[in-house]
GUTORKOL-649565 format. One record per residue (C-alpha): residue in one letter; x, y, z. Coordinates in nm, 3 decimals, always signed. Example, Ala and Ser with C-alpha at 12.3 -4.5 7.8 and 13.67 -1.06 7.14 Angstrom:
2
{'A',{+1.230,-0.450,+0.780}} {'S',{+1.367,-0.106,+0.714}} 
This chain:
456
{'X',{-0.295,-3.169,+5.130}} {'X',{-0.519,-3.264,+4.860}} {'X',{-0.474,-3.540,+4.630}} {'X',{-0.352,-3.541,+4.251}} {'X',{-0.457,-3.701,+3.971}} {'X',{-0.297,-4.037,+3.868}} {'X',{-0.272,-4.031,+3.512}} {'X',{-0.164,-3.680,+3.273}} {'X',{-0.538,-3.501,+3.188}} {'X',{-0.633,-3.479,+2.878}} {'X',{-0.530,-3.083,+2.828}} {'X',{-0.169,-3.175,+2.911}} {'X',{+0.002,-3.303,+2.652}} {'X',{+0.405,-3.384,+2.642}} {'X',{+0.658,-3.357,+2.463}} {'X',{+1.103,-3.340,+2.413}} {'X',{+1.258,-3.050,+2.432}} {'X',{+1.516,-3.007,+2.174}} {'X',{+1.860,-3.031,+2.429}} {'X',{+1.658,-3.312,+2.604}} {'X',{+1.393,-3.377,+2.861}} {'X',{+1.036,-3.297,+2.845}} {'X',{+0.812,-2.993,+2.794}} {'X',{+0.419,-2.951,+2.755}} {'X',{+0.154,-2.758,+2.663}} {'X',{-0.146,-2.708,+2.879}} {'X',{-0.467,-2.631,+2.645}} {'X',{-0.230,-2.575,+2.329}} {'X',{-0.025,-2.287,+2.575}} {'X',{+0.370,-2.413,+2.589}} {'X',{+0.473,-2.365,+2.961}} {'X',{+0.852,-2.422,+2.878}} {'X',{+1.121,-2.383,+2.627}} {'X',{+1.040,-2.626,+2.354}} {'X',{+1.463,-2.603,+2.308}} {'X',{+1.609,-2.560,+2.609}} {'X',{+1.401,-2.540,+2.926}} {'X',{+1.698,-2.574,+3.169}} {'X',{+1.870,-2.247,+3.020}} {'X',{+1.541,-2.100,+3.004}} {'X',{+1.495,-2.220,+3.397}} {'X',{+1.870,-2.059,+3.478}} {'X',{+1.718,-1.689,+3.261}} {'X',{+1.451,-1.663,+3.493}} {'X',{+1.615,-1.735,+3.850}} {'X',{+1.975,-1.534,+3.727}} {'X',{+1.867,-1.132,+3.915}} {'X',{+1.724,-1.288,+4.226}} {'X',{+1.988,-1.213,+4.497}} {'X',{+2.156,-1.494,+4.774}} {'X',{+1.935,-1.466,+5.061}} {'X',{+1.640,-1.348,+4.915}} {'X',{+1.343,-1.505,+5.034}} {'X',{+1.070,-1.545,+4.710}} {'X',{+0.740,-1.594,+4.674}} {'X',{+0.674,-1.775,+4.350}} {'X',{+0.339,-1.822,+4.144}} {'X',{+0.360,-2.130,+3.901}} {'X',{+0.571,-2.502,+3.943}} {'X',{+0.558,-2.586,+3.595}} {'X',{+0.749,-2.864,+3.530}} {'X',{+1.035,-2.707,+3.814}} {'X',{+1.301,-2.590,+3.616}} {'X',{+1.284,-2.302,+3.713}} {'X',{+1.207,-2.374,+4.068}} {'X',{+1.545,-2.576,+4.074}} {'X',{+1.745,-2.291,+3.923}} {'X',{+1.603,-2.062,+4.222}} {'X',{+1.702,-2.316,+4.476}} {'X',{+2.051,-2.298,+4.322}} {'X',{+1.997,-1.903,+4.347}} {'X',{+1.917,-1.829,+4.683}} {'X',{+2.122,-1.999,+4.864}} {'X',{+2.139,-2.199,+5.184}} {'X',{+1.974,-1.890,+5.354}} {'X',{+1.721,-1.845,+5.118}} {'X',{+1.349,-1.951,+5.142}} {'X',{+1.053,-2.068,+4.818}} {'X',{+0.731,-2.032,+4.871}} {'X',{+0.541,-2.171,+4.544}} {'X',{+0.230,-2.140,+4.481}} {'X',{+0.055,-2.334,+4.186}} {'X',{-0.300,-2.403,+4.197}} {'X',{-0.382,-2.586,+3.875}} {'X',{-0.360,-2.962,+3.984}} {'X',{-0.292,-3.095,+3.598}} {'X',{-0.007,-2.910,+3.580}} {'X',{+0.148,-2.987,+3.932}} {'X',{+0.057,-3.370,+3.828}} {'X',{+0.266,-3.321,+3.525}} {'X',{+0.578,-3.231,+3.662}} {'X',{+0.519,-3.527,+3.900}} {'X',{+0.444,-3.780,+3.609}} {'X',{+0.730,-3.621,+3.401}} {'X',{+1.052,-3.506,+3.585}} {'X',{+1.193,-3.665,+3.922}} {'X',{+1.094,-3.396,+4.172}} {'X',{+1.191,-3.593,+4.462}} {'X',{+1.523,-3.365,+4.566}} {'X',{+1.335,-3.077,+4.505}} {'X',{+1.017,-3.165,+4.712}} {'X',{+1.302,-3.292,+5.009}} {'X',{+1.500,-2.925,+5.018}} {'X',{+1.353,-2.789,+5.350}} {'X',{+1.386,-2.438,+5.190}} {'X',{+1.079,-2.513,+4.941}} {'X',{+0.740,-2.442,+5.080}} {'X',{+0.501,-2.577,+4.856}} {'X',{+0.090,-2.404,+4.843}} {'X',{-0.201,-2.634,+4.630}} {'X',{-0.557,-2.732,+4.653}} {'X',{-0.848,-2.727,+4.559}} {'X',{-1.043,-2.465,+4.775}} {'X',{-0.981,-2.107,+4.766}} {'X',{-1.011,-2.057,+5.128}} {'X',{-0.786,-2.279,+5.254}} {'X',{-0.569,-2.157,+4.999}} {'X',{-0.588,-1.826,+5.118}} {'X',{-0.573,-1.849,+5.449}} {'X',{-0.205,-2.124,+5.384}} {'X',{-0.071,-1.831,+5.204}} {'X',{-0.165,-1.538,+5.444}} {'X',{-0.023,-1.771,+5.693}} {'X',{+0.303,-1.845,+5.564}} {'X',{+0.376,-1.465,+5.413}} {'X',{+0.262,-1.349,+5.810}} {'X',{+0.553,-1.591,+5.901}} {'X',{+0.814,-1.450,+5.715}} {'X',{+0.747,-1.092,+5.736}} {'X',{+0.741,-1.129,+6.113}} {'X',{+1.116,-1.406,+6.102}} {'X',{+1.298,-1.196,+5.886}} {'X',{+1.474,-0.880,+5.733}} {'X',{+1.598,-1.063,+5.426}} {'X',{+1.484,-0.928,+5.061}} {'X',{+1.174,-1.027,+4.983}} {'X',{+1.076,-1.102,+4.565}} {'X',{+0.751,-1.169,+4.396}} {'X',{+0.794,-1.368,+4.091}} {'X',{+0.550,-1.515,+3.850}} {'X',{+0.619,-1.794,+3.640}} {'X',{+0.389,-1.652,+3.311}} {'X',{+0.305,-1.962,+3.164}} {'X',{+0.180,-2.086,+3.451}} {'X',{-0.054,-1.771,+3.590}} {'X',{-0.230,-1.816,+3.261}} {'X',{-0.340,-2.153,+3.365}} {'X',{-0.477,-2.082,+3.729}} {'X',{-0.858,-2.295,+3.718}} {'X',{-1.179,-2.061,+3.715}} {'X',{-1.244,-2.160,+4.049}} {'X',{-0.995,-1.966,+4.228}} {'X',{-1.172,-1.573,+4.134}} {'X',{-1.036,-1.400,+4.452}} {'X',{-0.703,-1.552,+4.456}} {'X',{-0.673,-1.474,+4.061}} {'X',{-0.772,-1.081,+4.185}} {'X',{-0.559,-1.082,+4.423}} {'X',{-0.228,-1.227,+4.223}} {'X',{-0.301,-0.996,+3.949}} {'X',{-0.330,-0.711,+4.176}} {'X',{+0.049,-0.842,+4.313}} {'X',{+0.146,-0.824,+3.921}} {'X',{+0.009,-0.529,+3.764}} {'X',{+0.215,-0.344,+4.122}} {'X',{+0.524,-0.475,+4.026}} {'X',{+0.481,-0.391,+3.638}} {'X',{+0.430,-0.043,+3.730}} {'X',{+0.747,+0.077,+3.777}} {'X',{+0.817,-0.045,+3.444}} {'X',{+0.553,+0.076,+3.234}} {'X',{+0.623,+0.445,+3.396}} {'X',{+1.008,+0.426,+3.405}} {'X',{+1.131,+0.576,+3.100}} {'X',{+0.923,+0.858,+3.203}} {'X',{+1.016,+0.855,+3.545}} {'X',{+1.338,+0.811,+3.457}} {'X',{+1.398,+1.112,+3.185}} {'X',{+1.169,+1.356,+3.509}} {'X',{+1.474,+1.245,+3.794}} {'X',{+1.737,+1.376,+3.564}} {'X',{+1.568,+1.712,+3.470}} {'X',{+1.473,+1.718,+3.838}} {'X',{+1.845,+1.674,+3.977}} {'X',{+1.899,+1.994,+4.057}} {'X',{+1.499,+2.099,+4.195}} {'X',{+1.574,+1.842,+4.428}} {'X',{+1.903,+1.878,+4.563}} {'X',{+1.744,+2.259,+4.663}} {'X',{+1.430,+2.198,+4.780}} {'X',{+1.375,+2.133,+5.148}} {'X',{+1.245,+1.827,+5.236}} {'X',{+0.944,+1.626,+5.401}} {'X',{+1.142,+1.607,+5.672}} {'X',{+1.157,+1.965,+5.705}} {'X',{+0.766,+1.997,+5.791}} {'X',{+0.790,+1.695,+6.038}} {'X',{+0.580,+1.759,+6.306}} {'X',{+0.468,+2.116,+6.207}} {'X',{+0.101,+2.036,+6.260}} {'X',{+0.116,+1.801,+6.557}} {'X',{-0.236,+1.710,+6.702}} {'X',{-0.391,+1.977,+6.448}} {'X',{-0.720,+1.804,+6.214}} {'X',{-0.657,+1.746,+5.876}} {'X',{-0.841,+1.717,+5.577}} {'X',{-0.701,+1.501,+5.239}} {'X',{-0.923,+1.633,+4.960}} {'X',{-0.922,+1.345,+4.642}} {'X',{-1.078,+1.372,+4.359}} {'X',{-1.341,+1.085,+4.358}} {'X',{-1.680,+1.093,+4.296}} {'X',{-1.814,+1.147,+4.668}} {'X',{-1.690,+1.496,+4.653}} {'X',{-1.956,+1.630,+4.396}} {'X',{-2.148,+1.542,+4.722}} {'X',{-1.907,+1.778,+4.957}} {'X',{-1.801,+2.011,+4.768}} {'X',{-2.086,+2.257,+4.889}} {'X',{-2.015,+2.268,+5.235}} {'X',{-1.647,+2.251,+5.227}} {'X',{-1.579,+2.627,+5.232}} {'X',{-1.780,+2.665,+5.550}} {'X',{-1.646,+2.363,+5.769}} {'X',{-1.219,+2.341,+5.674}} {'X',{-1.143,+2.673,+5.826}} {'X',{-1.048,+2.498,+6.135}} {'X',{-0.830,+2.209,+6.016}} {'X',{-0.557,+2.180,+5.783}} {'X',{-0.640,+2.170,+5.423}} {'X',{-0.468,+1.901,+5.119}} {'X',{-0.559,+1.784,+4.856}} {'X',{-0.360,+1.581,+4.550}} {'X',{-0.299,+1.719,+4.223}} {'X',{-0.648,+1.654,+4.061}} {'X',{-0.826,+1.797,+4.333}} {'X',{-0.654,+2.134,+4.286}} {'X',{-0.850,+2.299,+4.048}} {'X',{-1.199,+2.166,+4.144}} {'X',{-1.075,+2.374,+4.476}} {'X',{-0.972,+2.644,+4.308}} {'X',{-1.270,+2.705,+4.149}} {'X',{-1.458,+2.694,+4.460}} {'X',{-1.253,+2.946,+4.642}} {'X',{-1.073,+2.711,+4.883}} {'X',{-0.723,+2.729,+4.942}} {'X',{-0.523,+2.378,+5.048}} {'X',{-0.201,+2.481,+5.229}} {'X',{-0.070,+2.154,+5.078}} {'X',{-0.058,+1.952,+4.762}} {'X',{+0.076,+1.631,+4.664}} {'X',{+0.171,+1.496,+4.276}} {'X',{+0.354,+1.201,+4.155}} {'X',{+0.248,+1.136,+3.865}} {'X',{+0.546,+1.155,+3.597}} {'X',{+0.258,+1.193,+3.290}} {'X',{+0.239,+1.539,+3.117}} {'X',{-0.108,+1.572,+3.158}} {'X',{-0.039,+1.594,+3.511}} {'X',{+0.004,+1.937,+3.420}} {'X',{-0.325,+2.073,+3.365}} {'X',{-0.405,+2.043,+3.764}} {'X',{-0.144,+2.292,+3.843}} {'X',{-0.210,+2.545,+3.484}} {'X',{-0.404,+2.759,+3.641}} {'X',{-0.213,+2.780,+3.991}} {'X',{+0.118,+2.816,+3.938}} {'X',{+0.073,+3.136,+4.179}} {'X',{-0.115,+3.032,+4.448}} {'X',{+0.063,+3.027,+4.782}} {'X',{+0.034,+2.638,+4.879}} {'X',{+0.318,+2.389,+4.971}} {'X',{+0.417,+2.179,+4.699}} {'X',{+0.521,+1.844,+4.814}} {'X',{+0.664,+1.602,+4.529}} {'X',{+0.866,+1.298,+4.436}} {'X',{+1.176,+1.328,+4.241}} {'X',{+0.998,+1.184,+3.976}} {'X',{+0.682,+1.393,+3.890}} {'X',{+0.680,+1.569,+3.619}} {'X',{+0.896,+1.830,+3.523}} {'X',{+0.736,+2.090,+3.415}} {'X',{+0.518,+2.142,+3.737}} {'X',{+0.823,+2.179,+3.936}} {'X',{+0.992,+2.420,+3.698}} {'X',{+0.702,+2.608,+3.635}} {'X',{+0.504,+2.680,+4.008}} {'X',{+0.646,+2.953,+4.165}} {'X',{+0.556,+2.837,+4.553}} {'X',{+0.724,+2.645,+4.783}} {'X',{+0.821,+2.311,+4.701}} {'X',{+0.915,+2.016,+4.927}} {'X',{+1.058,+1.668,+4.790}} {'X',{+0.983,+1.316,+4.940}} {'X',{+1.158,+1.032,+4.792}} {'X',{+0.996,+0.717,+4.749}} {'X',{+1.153,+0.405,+4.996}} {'X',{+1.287,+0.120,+4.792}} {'X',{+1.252,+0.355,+4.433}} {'X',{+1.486,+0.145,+4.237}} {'X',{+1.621,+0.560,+4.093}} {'X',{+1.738,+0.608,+4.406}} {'X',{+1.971,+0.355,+4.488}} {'X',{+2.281,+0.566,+4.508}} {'X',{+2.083,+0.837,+4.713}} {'X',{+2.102,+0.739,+5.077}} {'X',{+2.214,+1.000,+5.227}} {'X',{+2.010,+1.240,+5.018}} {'X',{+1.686,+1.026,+5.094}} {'X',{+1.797,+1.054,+5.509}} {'X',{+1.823,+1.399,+5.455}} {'X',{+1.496,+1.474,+5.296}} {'X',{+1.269,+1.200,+5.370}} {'X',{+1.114,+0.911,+5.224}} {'X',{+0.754,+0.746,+5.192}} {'X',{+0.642,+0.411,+5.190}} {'X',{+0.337,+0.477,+4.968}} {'X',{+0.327,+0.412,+4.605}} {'X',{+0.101,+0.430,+4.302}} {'X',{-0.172,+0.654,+4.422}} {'X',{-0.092,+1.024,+4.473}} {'X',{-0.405,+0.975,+4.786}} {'X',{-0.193,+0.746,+4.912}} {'X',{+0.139,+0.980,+4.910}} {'X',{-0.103,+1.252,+5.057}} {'X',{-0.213,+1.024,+5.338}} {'X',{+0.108,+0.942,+5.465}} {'X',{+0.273,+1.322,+5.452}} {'X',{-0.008,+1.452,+5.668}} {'X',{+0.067,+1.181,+5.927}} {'X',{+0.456,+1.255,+5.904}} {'X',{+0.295,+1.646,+5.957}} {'X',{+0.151,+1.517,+6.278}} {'X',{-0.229,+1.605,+6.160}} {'X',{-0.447,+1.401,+6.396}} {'X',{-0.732,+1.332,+6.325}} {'X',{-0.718,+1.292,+5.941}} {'X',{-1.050,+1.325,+5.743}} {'X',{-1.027,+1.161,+5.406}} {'X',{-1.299,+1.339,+5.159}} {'X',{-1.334,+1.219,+4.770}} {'X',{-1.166,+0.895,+4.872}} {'X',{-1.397,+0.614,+4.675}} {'X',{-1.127,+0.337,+4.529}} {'X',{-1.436,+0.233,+4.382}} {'X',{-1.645,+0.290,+4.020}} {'X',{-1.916,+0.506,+4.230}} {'X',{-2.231,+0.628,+4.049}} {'X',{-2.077,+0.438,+3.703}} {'X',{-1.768,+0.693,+3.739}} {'X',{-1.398,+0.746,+3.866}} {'X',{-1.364,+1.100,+3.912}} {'X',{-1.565,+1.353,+4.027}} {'X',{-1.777,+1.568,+3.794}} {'X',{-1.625,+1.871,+3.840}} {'X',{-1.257,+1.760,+3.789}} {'X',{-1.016,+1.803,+3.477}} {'X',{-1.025,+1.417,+3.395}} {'X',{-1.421,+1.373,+3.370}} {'X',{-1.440,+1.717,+3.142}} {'X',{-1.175,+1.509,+2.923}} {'X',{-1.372,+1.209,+2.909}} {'X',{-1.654,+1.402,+2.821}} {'X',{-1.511,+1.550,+2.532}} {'X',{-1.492,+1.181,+2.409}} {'X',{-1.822,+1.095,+2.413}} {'X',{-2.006,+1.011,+2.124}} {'X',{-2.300,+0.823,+2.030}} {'X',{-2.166,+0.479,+2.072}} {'X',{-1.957,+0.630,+2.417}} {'X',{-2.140,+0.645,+2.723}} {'X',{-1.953,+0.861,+2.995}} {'X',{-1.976,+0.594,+3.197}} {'X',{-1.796,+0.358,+2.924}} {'X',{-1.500,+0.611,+2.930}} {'X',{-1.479,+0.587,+3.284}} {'X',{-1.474,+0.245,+3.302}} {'X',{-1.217,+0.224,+3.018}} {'X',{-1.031,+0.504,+3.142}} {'X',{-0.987,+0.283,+3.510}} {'X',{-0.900,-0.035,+3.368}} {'X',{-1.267,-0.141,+3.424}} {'X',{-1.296,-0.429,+3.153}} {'X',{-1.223,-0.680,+3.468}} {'X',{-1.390,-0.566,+3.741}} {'X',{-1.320,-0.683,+4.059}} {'X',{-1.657,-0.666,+4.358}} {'X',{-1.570,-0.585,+4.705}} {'X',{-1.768,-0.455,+5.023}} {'X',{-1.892,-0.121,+4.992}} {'X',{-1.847,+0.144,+5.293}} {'X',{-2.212,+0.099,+5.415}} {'X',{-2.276,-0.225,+5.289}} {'X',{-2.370,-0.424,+4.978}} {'X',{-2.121,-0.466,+4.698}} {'X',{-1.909,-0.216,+4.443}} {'X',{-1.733,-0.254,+4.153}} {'X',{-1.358,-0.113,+4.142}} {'X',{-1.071,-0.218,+3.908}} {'X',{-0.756,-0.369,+4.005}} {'X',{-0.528,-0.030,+4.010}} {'X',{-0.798,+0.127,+4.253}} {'X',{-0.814,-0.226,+4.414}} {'X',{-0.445,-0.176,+4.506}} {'X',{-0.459,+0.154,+4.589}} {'X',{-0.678,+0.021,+4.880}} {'X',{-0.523,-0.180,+5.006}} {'X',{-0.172,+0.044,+5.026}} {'X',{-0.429,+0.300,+5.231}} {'X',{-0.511,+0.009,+5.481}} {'X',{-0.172,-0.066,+5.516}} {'X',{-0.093,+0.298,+5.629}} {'X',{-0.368,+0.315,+5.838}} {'X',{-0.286,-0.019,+5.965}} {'X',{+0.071,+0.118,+6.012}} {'X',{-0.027,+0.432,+6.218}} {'X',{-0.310,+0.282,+6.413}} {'X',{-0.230,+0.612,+6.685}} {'X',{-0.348,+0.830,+6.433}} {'X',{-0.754,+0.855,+6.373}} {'X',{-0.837,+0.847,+6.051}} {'X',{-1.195,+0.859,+5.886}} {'X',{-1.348,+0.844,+5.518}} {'X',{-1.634,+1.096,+5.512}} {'X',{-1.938,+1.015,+5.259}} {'X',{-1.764,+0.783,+5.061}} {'X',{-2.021,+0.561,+4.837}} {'X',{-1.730,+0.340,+4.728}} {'X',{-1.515,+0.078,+4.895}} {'X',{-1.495,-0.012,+5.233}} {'X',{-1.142,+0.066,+5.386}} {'X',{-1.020,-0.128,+5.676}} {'X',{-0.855,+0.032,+5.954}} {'X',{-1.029,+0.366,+5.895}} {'X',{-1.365,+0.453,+6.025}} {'X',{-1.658,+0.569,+5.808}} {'X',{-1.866,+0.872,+5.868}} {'X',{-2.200,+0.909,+5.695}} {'X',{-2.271,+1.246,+5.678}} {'X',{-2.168,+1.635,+5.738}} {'X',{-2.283,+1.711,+6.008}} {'X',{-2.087,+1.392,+6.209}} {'X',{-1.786,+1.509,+5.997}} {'X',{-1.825,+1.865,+6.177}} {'X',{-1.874,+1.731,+6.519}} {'X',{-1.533,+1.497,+6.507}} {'X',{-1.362,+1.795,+6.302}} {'X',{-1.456,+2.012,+6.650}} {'X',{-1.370,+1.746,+6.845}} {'X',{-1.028,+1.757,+6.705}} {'X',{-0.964,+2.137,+6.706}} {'X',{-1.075,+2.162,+7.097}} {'X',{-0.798,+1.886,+7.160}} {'X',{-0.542,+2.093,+6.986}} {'X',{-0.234,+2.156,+7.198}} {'X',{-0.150,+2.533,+7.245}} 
């Protein structure tokens, strides 16, 4: 374990709390309560449940990390992370952290270098999803994650990544919220994903997304997904439409009312609908085909809906309506699955492909001083960018939300390795677990591969 400091650097500077005991600042930022850090410690541990094992980002000065001890339990585990070596040095310097450092149910994660870092913390999470069953909770102490050193990029990424996934729910959940209620009774009618378990066992399917690589596609589409079975998510729709291809299934989520414009124009057409309890409202109420409902595993709406949820059926993916999409065609039974405008990437300075609802908006934007590709960017959180492998090498930008939305795709693949799954064309990210094909005509020969395989 590396060493720490001996003396308090100069960007730490202490100072008594008002009930007692010390505080700091780190570079002029407080890190605790300058009146009562204990109670403050106590606020943050209080909703974490006996048991739980949790995965903390930031020591501080341990107040907090004390109050969690007292929280879990004798069951529970602490895995704390806290890479800024000042800090951890203060607490040392400052507060008697010997009974804390002693409990055998702390696991404490520093150093200097990112990879060793890394692979410590891949290490010890592989451990305890592998030992145990018992709730598992994310926390971040704030303070702290503001102070992580500039020499720790990935691992910053990556936390933030872990952060802006667990804020989601909560920047959404009004809305999601106010769509459940107005959905009640849509739900309790419609069939659900369980119903069409199965139903396309061994046949090839085909997840249309809107990303840039299907401008690329789009062309040959109509003449190569007469054999297979045809999706596509909610902003695909109408660039379909338009082109005279019918999916037989689509997928939407999203609990926004603009969500709406994929489906104004198609409220007729004859597809399967297949939706969470929380998209919005008006789609449901409005298309006239067959809808199916999926609930979302471990929604925190749902709580009281076991029974429902074991009826219907539930998902495991989150966030991205590709990644919904993706795991209803394997619970379908498609095999092999061809993923087409699937970039997770800023491809060709854009998010979306040209032809799709979302780019026409941005365009309407665009002025002088607005590039299309500065909407784009704006539009995908693109201010930090984050550079990862690209699907046939070299490096691509993507943003943190696609960034995630990656990695929940690798963990279904990961999940379903008996299922083949490939990413045709794609000029964004890399995806690991799924196999890349470059062009049409390779995408035609494993698409005939798959049909002559069919079962009777």
């Amino acid at each position: 374990m590396d060493s720490l400091p001996e003396t308090l650097a100069d960007r730490v500077e202490s100072l008594p709390a008002a009930t007692g005991g010390p505080t700091l600042r780190f570079d002029k930022l407080l890190i605790h309560s300058s009146y009562d850090p204990v109670k403050e410690g106590r606020n943050f541990a209080k909703s974490v449940q006996p048991g739980s094992r949790v995965c903390l980002y930031g020591f501080g000065l341990g107040y907090h990390v004390q109050s969690l001890l007292e929280q879990i339990g004798p069951k529970g585990r602490l895995l704390v992370i806290e890479l800024n070596a000042d800090l951890l040095n203060a607490a040392i310097h400052l507060r008697d952290q010997t009974e804390v450092f002693a409990d055998p149910r702390l696991h404490l994660i520093f150093g200097c270098e990112e990879s060793a870092v890394s692979r410590e913390i891949s290490g010890r999470m592989a451990q305890w999803t592998q030992s145990s069953a018992a709730p598992l909770e994310v926390l971040f102490h704030s303070p702290s994650f503001k102070c992580i050193p500039a020499n720790f990029p990935s691992l910053t990424n990556a936390l933030e990544v872990l952060l802006m996934e667990r804020r989601f729910p909560a920047v959404l959940g009004d809305l999601e919220s106010q769509n459940y209620s107005f959905n009640q009774e849509m739900v309790r009618q419609s069939p659900g994903i369980n119903s069409l378990a199965g139903t396309h066992r061994g046949q090839p399917g085909i997840l249309v997304s809107a990303g840039p690589s299907l401008d690329d596609l789009l062309p040959y589409l109509q003449h190569i997904t007469h054999s297979a079975v045809i999706a596509c998510v909610d902003t695909a729709l109408p660039i379909l439409a338009r082109e005279g291809i019918h999916p037989q299934y689509v997928f939407t989520l999203d609990p926004q009312e603009e969500s709406f414009l994929s489906f104004r124009d198609n409220l007729e057409n004859l597809f399967k609908l297949i939706y969470t309890p929380t998209a919005h409202t008006k789609i449901l109420s409005s298309f006239q085909g067959e809808k199916f409902v999926v609930f979302k595993h471990g929604h925190s709406l749902y709580q009281n809906q076991d029974s429902q949820m074991e009826e219907k059926g539930t998902t495991k993916a989150g966030g991205s309506v590709s990644c919904l999409g993706l795991d209803c065609l394997i619970q379908l039974g498609c095999d092999p699955i061809f993923l087409i405008g699937q970039d997770c990437a800023y491809s060709g300075g854009r998010t979306y492909s040209h032809h799709s609802n979302m780019n026409v908006q941005l365009l309407d934007r665009i002025s002088q001083r607005v590039t299309l590709a500065n909407a784009h960017a704006e539009k995908a959180g693109l201010k930090k960018q984050i550079r990862i492998k690209g699907n046939f090498g070299g490096m691509v930008s993507t943003s943190q939300s696609m960034y995630s939305y990656k990695r929940t795709i690798e963990e279904i693949a990961m999940q379903n390795a008996g299922t083949q799954i490939y990413n045709l064309s794609s000029h964004g990210a890399e995806l690991e677990n799924i196999t890349p094909l470059s062009s049409v005509n390779e995408f035609a020969n494993k698409l005939s591969v798959g049909t002559t395989d069919e079962p009777a």
